[in-house]
MMTF fields as JSON, N, C-alpha, C and O atoms, coordinates in Angstrom:
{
  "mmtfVersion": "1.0.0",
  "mmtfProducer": "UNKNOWN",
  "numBonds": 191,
  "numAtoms": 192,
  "numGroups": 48,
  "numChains": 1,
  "numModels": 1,
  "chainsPerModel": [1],
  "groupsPerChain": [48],
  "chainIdList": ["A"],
  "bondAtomList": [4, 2, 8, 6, 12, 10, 16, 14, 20, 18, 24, 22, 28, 26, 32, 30, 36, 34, 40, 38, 44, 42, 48, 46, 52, 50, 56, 54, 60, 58, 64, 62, 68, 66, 72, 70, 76, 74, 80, 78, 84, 82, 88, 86, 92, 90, 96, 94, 100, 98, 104, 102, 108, 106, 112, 110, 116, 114, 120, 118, 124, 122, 128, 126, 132, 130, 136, 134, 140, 138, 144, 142, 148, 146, 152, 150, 156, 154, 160, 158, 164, 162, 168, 166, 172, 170, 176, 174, 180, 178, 184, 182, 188, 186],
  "bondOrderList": [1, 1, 1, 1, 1, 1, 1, 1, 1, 1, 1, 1, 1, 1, 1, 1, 1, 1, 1, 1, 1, 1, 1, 1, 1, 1, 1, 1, 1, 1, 1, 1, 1, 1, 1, 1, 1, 1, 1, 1, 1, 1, 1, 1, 1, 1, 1],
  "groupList": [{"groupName": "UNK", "atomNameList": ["N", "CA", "C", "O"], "elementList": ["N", "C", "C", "O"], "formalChargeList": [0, 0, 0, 0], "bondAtomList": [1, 0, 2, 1, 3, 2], "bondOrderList": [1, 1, 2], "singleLetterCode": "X", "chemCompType": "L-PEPTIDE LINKING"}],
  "groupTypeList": [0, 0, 0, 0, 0, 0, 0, 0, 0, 0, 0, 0, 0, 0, 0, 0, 0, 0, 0, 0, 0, 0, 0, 0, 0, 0, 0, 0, 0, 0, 0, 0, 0, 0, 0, 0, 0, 0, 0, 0, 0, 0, 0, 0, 0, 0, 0, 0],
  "groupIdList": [1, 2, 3, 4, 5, 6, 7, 8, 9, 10, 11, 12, 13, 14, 15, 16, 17, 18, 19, 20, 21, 22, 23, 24, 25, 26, 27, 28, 29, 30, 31, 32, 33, 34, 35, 36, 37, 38, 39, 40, 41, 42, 43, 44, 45, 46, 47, 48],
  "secStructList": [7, 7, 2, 2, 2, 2, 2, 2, 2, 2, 2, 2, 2, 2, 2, 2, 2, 1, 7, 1, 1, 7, 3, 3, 3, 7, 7, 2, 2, 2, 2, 2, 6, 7, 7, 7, 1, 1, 7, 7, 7, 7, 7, 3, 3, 3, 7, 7],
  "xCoordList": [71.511, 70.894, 70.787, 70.642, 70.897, 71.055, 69.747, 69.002, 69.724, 68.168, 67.653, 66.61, 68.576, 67.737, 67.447, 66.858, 67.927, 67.573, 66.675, 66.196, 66.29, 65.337, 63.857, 62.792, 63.92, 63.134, 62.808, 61.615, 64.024, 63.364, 62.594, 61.688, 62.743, 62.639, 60.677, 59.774, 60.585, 59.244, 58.496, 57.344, 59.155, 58.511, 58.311, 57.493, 58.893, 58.506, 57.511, 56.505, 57.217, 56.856, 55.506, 54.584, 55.013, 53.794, 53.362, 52.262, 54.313, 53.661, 52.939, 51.879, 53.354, 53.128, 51.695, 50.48, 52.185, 50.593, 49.354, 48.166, 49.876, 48.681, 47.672, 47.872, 46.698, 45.789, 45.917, 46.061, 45.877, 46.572, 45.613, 44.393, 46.419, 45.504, 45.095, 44.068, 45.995, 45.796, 46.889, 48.115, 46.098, 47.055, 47.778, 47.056, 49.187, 49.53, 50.69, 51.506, 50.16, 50.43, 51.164, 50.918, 52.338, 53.389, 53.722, 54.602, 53.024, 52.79, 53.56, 54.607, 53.738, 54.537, 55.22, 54.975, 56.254, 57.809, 58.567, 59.037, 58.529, 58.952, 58.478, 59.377, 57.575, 56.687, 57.228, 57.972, 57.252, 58.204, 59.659, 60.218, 60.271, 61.34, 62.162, 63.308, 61.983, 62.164, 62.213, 62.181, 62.305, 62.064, 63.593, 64.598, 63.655, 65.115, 65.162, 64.376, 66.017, 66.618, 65.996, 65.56, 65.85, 64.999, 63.368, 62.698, 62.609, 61.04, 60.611, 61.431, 59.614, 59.031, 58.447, 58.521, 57.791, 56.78, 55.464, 55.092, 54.516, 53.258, 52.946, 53.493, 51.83, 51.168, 49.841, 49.24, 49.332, 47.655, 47.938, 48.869, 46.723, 46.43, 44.734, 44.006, 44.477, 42.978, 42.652, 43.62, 41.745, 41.203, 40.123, 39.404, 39.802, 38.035, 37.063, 35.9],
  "yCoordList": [174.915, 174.539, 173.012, 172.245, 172.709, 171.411, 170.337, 170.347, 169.574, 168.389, 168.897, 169.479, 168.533, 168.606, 170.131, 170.348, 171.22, 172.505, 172.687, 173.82, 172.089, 172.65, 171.632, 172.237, 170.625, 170.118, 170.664, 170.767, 171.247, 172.381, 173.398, 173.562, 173.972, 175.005, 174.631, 175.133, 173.983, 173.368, 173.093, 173.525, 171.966, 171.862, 173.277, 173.373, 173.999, 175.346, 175.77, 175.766, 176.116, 177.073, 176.239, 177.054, 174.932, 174.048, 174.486, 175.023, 174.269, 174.617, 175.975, 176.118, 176.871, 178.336, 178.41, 178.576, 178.295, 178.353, 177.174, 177.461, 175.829, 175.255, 175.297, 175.971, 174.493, 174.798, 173.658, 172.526, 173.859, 172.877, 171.38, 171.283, 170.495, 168.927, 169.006, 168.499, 169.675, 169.169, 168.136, 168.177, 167.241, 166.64, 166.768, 166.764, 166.879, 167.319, 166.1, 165.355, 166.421, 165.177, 165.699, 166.712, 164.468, 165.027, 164.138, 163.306, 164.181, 163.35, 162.966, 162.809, 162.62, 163.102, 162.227, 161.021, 162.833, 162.274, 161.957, 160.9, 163.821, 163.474, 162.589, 162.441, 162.071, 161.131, 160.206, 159.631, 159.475, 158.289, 158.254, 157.158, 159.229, 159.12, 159.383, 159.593, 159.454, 159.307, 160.728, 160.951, 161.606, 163.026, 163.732, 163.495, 164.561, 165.194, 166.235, 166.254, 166.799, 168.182, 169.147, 169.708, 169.479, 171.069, 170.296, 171.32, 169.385, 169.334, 170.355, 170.8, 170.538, 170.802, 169.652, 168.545, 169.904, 169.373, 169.622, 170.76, 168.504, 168.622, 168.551, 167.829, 169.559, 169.052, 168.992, 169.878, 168.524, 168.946, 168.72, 168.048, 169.565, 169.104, 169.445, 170.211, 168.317, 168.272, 168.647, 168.577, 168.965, 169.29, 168.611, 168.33, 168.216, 167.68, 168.505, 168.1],
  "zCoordList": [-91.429, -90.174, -90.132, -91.083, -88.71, -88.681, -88.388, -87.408, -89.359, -88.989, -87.389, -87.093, -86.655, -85.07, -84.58, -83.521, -85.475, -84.548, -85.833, -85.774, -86.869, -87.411, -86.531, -86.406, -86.17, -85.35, -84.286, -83.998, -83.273, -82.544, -82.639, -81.822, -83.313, -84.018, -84.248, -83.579, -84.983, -85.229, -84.304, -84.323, -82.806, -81.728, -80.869, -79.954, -81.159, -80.042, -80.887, -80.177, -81.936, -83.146, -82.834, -82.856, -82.548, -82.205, -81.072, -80.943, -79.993, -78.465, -78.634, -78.025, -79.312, -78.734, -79.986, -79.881, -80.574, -81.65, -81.575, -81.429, -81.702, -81.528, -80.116, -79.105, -80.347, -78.979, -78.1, -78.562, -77.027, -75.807, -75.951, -75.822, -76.199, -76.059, -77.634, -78.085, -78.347, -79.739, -80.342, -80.24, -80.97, -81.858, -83.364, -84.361, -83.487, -84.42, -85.03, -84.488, -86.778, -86.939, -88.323, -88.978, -88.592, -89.438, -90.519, -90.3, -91.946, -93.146, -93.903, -93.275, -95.245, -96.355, -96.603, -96.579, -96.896, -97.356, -96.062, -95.641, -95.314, -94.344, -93.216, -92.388, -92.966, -91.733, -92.306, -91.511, -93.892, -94.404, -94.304, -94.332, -94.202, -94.151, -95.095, -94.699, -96.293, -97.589, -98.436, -99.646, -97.262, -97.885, -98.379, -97.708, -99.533, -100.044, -98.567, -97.62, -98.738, -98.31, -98.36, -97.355, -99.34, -100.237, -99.837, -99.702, -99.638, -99.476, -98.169, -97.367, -98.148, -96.558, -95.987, -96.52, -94.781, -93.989, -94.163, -94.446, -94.005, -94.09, -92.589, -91.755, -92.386, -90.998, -90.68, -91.288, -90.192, -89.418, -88.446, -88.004, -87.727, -86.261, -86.186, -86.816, -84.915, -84.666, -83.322, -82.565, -82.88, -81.648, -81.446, -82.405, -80.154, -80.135, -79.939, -79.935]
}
């Protein structure tokens, strides 16, 4: 699978689960840039 449909993939998988007017935020390796292949993603998200 390719970098950008696994990004899709992630942005739909957010809309439908998180809660509307939340912020979600994306850490790590990957948020640096600097991440292998084989790592995952870290995420949070906050609400007020």
């Amino acid at each position: 699978m390719q970098k950008e449909e696994i990004l899709r993939l992630i942005k739909e998988t957010i809309a439908k689960t998180i809660p509307s007017g939340a912020k979600v935020i994306l850490f790590g390796s990957q948020a640096r840039g600097d991440a292998r292949e084989d790592l995952d993603g870290e995420y949070s998200y906050f609400t007020e």
